[in-house]
Every structure is written in C-alpha cells, then in structure tokens.
C-alpha positions in Angstrom: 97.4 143.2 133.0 95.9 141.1 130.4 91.9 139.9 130.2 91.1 137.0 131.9 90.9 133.9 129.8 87.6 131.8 129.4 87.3 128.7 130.4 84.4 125.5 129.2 84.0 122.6 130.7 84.4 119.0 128.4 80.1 119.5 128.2 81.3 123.1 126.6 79.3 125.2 130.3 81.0 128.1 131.1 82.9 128.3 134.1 84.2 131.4 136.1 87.3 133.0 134.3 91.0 132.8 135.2 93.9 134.8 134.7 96.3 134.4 131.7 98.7 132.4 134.1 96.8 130.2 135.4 95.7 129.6 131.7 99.1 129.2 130.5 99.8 126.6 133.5 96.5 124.3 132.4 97.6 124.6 128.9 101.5 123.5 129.3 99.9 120.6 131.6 98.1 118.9 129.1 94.6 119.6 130.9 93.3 122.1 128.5 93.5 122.8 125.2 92.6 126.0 123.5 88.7 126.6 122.2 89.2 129.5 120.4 90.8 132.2 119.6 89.0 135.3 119.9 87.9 135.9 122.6 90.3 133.5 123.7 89.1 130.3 125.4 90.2 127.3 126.6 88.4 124.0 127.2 89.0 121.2 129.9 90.0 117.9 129.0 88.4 116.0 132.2 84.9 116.4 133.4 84.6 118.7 136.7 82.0 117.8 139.3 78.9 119.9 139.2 79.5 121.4 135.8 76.0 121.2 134.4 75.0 122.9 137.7 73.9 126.3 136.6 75.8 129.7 138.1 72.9 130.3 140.8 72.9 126.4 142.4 76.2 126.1 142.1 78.9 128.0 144.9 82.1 127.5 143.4 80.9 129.7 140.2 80.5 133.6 140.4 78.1 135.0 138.0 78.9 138.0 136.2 77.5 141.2 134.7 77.9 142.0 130.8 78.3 145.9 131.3 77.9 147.8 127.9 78.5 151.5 126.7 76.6 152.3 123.3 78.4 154.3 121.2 77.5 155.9 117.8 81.3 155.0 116.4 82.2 152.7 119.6 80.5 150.6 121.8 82.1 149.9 125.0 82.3 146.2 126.6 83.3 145.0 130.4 82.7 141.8 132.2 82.4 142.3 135.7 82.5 139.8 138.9 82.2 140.6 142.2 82.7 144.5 141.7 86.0 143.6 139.6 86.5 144.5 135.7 88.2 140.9 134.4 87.7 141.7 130.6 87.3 144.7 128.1 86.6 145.3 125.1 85.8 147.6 122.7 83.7 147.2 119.2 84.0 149.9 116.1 81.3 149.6 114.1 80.8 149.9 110.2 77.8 152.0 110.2 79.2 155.1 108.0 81.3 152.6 105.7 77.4 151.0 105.1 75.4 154.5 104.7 78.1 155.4 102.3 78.1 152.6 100.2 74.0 152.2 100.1 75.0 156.2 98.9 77.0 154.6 96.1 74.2 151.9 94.9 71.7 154.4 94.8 73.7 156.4 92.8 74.5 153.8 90.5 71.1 153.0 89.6 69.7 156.7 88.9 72.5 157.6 86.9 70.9 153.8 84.8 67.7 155.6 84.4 68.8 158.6 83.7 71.1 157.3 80.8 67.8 155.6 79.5 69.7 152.1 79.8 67.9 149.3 80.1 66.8 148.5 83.9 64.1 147.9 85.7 61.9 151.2 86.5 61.9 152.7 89.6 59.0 151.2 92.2 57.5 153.6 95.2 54.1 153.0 95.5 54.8 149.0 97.0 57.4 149.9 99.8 55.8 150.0 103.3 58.4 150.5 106.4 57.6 148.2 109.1 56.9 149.2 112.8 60.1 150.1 114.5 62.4 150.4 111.1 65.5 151.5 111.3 68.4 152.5 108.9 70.9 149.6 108.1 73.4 151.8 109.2 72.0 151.8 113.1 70.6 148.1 112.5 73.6 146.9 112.4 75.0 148.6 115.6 71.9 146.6 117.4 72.8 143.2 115.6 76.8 143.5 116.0 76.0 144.2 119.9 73.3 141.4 120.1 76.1 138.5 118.8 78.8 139.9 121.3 76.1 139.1 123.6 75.6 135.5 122.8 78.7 135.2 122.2 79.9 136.3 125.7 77.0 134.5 127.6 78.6 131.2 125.7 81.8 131.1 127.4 81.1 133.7 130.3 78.5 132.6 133.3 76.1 135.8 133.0 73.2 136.6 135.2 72.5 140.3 134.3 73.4 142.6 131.3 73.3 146.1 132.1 73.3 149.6 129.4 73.5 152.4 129.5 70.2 153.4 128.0 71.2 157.2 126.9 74.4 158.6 126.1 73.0 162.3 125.7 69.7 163.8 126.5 69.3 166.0 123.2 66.5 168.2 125.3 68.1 168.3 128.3 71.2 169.6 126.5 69.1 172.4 124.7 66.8 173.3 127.4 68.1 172.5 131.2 64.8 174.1 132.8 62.8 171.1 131.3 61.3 169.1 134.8 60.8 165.2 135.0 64.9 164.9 135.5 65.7 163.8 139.2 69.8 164.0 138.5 69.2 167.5 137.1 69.8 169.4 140.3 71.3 166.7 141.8 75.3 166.3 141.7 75.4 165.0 138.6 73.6 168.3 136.9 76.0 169.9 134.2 77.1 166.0 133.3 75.3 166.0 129.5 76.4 169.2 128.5 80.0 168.2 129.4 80.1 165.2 128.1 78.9 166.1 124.6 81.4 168.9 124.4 84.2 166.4 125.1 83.5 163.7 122.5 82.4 166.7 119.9 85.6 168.9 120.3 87.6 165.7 120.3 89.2 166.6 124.3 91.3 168.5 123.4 91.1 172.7 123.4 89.6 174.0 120.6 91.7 177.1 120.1 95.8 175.5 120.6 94.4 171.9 120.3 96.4 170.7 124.0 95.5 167.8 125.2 95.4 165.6 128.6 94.7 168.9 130.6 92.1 170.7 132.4 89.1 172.5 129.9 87.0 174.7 130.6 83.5 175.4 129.0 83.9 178.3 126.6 81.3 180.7 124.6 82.2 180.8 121.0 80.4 184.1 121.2 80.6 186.0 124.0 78.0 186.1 126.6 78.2 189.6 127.0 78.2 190.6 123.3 74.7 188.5 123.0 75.7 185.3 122.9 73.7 182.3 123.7 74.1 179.7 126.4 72.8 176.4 127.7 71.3 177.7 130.4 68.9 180.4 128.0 66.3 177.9 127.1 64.8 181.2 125.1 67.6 181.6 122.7 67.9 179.5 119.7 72.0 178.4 119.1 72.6 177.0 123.0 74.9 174.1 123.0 76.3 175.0 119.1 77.7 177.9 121.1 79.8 176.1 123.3 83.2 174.9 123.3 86.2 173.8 125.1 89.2 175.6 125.9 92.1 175.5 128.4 92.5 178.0 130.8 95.3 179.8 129.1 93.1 180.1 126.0 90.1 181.1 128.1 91.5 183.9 129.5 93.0 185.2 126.2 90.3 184.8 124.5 87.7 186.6 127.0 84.9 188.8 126.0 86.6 189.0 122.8 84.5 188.3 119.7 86.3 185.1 118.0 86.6 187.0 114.8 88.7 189.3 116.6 90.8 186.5 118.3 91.7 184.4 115.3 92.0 186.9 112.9 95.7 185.9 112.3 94.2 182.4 111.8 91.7 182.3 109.2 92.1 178.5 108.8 91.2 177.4 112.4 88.5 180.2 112.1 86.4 179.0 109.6 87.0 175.3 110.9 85.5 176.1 114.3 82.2 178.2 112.7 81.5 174.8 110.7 82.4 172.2 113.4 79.6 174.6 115.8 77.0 174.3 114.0 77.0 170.6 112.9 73.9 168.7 114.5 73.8 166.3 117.2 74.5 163.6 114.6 76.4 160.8 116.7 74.1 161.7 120.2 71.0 161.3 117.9 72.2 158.0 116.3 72.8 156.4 120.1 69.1 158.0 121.1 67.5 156.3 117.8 68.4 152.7 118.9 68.5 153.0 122.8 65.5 151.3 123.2 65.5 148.7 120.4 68.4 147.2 122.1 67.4 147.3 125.2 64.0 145.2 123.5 66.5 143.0 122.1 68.8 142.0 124.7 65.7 141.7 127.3 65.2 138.7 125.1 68.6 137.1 126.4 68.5 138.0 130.1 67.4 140.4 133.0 68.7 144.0 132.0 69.6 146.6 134.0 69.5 150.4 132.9 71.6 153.3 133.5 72.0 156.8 132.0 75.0 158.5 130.3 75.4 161.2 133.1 75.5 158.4 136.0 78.4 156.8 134.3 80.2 159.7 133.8 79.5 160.6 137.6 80.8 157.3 138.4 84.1 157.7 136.4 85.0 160.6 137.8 84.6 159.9 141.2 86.5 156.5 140.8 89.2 158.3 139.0 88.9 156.2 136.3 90.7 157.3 132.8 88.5 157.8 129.9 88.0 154.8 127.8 85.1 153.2 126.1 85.4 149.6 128.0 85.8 151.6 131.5 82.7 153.4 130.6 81.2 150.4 130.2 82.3 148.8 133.5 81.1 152.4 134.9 77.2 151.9 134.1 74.8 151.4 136.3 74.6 152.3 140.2 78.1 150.9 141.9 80.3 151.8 145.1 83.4 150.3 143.7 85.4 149.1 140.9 88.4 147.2 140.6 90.4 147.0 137.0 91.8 143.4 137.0 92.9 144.1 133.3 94.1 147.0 131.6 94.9 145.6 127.8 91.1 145.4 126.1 90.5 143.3 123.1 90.1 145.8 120.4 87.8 144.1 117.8 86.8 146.3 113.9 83.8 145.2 112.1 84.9 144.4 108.6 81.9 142.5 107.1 81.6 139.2 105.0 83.4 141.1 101.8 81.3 142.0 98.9 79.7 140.2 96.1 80.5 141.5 93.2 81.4 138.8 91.1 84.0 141.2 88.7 86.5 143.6 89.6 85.9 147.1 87.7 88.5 150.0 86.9 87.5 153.8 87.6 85.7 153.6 84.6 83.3 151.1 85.8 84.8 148.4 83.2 85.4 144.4 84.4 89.3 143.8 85.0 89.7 140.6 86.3 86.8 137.9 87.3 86.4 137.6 91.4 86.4 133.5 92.0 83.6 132.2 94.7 84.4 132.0 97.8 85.7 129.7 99.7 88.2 128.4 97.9 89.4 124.6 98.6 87.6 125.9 102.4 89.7 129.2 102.8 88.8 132.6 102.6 91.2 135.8 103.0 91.6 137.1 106.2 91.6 133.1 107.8 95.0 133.2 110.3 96.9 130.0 109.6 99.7 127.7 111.0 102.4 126.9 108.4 105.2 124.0 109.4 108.0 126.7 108.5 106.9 130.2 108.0 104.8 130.1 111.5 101.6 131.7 111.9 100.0 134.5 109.6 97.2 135.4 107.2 96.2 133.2 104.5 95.3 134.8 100.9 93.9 131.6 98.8 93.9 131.3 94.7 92.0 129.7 92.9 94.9 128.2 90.8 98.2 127.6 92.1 99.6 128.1 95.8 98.1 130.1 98.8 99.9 133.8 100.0 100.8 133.6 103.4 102.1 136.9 105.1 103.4 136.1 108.7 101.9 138.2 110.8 103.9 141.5 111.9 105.6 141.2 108.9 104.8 142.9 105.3 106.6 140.2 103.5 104.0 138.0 101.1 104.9 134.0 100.7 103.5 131.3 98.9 102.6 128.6 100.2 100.8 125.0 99.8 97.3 124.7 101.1 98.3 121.4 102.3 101.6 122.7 104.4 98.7 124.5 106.7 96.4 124.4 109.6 93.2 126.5 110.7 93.9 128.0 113.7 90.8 131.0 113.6 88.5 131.6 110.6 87.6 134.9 109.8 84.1 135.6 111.2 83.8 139.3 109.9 85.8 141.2 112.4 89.7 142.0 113.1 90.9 141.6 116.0 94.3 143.3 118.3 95.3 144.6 122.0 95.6 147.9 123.7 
C-alpha cells in the first residue's frame, strides 16, 4: 500500500487525499496534471464547487492531523484522517554531518593562528548568545521539521499538529521514585527505561546480537555481586548498567560477572564496557529542543502534546511494528489506528552544497576552480526528462554538454541542456520508498 496522493484545486486549496489509483485514473483522464513531485501532488484542471470553502465549513473535506515523532537521528511523520494513517514519512537529519564540519572550521582557523599566518585575531569579549540559543546542530532539526510542516499544511487540509513532547525522561530514567509522574505507576510505568535500552543497544541482544525476538532487561553487573539498578535511586551507574539480552543469553549469563562470561571474547567485552557508559547523548538532544518546537509550530496551528511512554503504550497495544512514521501516527491519546499505507517516503537532508569556491587536495592546495551555481539554471542533483535516455539526474558543466545518469543505472551520459526538461529541482533533500 502506497501513500495517498495530494490533491489542489485550480485556486491551489488543498483538498482531502486519494489513493494512488484514483490518482492514476484523474491523471490518464486529462483532469489532472501532476503538481509536484515530492511529496507527490496533483492539481485539478476544472474549478470544484466550494473549494475556497475552508476544511471546517465545508462537509465534503475531512481535516487531518500532522502527527510527528522527534527523533535525535529521525523524526517520524504520519498524516492521519478519521483515525486512519494515509501517509508516512520519515526525515534523517544532518545534525552530526554539521557539528562535524563546524569541528573542521574551527580547526582550520586555530591551526591559522597558531602558524602566525596572517588572519584576523581571535574575538571573545563581543559574542553574547541570545535567549533560547541553540547549537546549529539541533537548530536545524527544529527548522527542517518547521518546513515539512508548511509544507504539508500546503497540500494537506490540517486542523491540528500533534508531538510528542519527550522521547525520554532523563530523571525519570535515573531515579524512578521521583513524584509529579501520573503514568509512573500507572500501566505505562517501566515504558522509558525500555525504550532507551532498545534504541541504545540497537534491538538486538547485546551478548549474540539476535534480532526480531523477545529481550529481556539485563544487569551488566550483577545485582547480587553489587551491581546497580534503575530502581536504586541511591546508587550512582543505574541505567549505564542495563542491557538487553535474549532469554537464552540471560540465563547463561546469570549471576555471572561479565568478565567471567566473555572472557573467550575480549573484543565484544571491551565494546560493551564503552557502549555502557556513553551518556544519554541522543535522549538529551530530543529533551534540548522539545519545547522550542513545540513554540514554533504553535505559530502554525493548535498543537497537541503527547509523551514518549504513551506512544510506546499505544504501539504495543495496537500491535503496531516499530517504525519511526508509526510512532508518529501513535502519539497522542487514540482508541484506534488504521495503516492505509505501508511504503513511507523516506526523505535525507543533504543541504544546499558548500561554498567553497576551489577544490583542495589532502594537502589543503586548489585543484580545480568550482564554477557558480546554477549553471545555464541547473544544479546537480535536478532529476530531468531527456527525449531518449528517459528520466535521471542531471550533472551541468560549465562548458560543454550536461551528464545525465538514468536513474537506477550507474552509467554517466552526456547530454544537451536543450534535449531536457525539469521535472523536480533539488530543494536540499533526497528522496526514495520503503
């Protein structure tokens, strides 16, 4: 099952969605023709009564609900109408790609100063954060989100957006006893811990690495040899002590000391000791902008709130597999859920491209001059119709003919830049199905 398709009316107001065949039909008609391609839309050729009507005064429209899962790596998008998922989505973001190269520049300019070449001095004293800064690395999670948004409400009639406000509650997970939590004894208590454990020890058991079967919370140290636990706010390690193993392993392993139980495995030893004891890195990134976007997106509708522990509760009872955009269709308090699509739109943030106007070797020398952009109004990455080779990605010269690589091939072409047609421009993100 494919996502429903978008449809516009010839004022460009969204309408309700349709499935891909009743798309296909309005398309080989002649009544529609296609808006764009990502996320794919189609527009109506002849005016529809009522279509400046909004959602709420008009009956034959069914608003829906942007549902959305933040994730530190992956944020998680669903559309849903009338208790029914008709479109996924999920987003990777760039955020380590831009901490990393920020790393780089700064690099790059102390090792200026510290080679005494000429270059502005360093300036400290002027710099003044403003209220509510954040690192460009977790800004741009909150901006990427906030044009999907738009984006969505464009073609999509949206009354609501709801978020999941938390994905992990970072004291709760270190001291359980804390008060002020009304799921904590409830049936959703033990939720957080879980969770974390899952998405840190990749679900899979930590000790043979199985996957798609049932794990079981393990101490890394034993409980009986003095090891700590969630549930002994007193101690100091808590969570870093936990793991995930399969029953097999679990009962193997024990009251064993792990020292004792890998010591033919020195390898997955030591990797186990280093992966426990790495912070709560991606839970803390996901806490730090929780309530920025939430400020930002109350600026495009109502928003409705959930926490990370009701959507897993939710999941599970629907039996639901685990996947970012289901997560997202999970937020919030609901009875049911119906998956109208199963292939999600699988969209990569890739940036603008640099610009650095030269090339340089791994010795930091120029190589080759890197022309403006566009060029004759093409940029690489723009997907193209040619009259003969069909449709792939264009590369553009400044001199001479255009590459063209069809797509699911490898094979590079020349072309002319007059032998082809836009058909999507490159807007900073790559796009493919489930």
């Amino acid at each position: 099952m494919q996502n429903y398709v978008f449809v516009i009316d010839t004022n460009k107001q969204p309408l309700n969605p349709i499935p891909p065949k009743k798309a296909r039909r309005l398309l080989n008609k002649g009544k529609a023709a296609v808006f764009r391609m990502y996320p794919f839309t189609i527009i109506l050729k002849t005016a529809i009564r009522q279509s400046r009507r909004c959602a709420n005064n008009n009956p034959s429209i069914s608003p829906c609900q942007i549902k959305i899962d933040p994730g530190s790596k992956v944020t998680g998008f669903a559309l849903v109408q009338n208790n029914q998922v008709i479109w996924g989505m999920e987003l990777e973001h760039r955020g380590g790609l831009i901490k990393k190269k920020l790393e780089s520049r700064g690099a790059v300019r102390r090792g200026r100063r510290n080679r005494n070449t000429r270059y502005r001095k360093p300036i400290f004293l002027n710099r003044k954060r403003p209220e509510g800064w954040l690192p460009p690395s977790l800004e741009h999670r909150i901006l990427t989100i906030q044009t999907w948004v738009k984006r969505l409400i464009k073609f999509c009639p949206v009354n609501e957006i709801w978020v999941e406000r938390v994905k992990f509650d970072t004291q709760k997970m270190q001291n359980p006893e804390i008060s002020g939590i009304q799921y904590q004894q409830g049936e959703l208590a033990g939720y957080e811990v879980r969770e974390y454990l899952l998405e840190k020890w990749g679900r899979e058991c930590t000790y043979c690495g199985k996957q798609s079967v049932p794990l079981q919370i393990e101490h890394i140290h034993p409980r009986s040899l003095g090891g700590s636990d969630s549930a002994l706010p007193t101690l100091r390690e808590r969570v870093s002590n936990l793991c995930l193993a399969c029953e097999k392993c679990n009962q193997r392993k024990g009251n064993k000391p792990i020292e004792d139980f890998l010591k033919k495995k020195p390898s997955l030893l030591q990797k186990i000791k280093s992966k426990a004891k790495q912070p709560l890195k991606d839970a803390t990134a996901v806490n730090a902008t929780r309530n920025k976007l939430v400020k930002v997106l109350q600026l495009i509708k109502v928003v409705v709130t959930g926490t990370g522990a009701q959507t897993k509760y939710n999941r599970t009872r629907l039996e639901l597999p685990k996947q970012h955009w289901i997560d997202a269709a999970c937020v919030g308090d609901i009875e049911t859920l119906v998956l109208r699509t199963s292939q999600p739109l699988l969209v990569t943030c890739k940036g603008q491209g640099g610009r650095q106007k030269a090339a340089l070797n791994k010795y930091g020398y120029p190589i080759r001059h890197n022309p403006l952009k566009p060029i004759k109004g093409w940029v690489t990455g723009d997907i193209a119709k040619h009259q003969k080779l069909g449709i792939g990605k264009v590369t553009p010269r400044s001199k001479g003919s255009f590459g063209f690589t069809p797509l699911g091939t490898k094979g590079y072409k020349s072309c002319k830049p007059q032998d082809i047609s836009a058909i999507y421009r490159k807007d900073g993100y790559t796009y493919s199905f489930c």
